[in-house]
N, C-alpha and C positions, 0 to 999 in steps of 0.2 A: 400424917397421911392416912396412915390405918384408921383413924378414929372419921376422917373427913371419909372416907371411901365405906364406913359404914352405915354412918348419916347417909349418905347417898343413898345404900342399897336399901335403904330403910325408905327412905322417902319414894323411891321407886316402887317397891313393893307392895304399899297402900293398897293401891286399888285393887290386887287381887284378892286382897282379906274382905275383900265383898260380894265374892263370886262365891259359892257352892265348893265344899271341901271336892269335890271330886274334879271340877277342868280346872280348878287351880293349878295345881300340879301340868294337866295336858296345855294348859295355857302358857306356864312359864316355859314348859318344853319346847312348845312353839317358838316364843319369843328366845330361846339359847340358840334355839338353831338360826332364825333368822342373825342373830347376831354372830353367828359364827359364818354364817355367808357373806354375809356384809365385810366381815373380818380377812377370809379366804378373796373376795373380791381387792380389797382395798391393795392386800400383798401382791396379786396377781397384777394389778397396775402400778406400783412402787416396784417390779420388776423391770416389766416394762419401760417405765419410762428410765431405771437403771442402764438399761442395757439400748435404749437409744441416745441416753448422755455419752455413755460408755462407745460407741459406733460414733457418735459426733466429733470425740474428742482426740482417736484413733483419725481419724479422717483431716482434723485440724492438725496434727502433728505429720502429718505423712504431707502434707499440703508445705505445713514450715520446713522440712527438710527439703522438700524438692524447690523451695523459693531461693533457702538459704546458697546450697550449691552453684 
């Protein structure tokens, strides 16, 4: 896994080693953040949709008790 996940960062990071030592660095900074929003998005909709399974499934049990009686 750690050895596959370096290759990775390795094959990703290519094309910065072509840029100018100086937006390298402001470039990859860019690219963390966006990947940290993308990340904070992704949890804020895996909430989400948490907490409308979670409301659906309250709703079907309330539903079965009042059938069952």
């Amino acid at each position: 896994m750690g050895f596959r996940e370096g290759a990775y960062q390795r094959r990703c990071m290519k094309p910065l080693q072509l840029v100018p030592k100086m937006s390298i660095q402001r470039k990859y900074v860019g690219m963390r953040s966006d990947l940290l929003d993308g990340q904070i998005a992704m949890v804020g909709l895996q909430q989400l949709i948490f907490h409308f399974l979670q409301r659906q499934a309250l709703h079907l049990q309330l539903f079965d008790l009042r059938t069952n009686s």
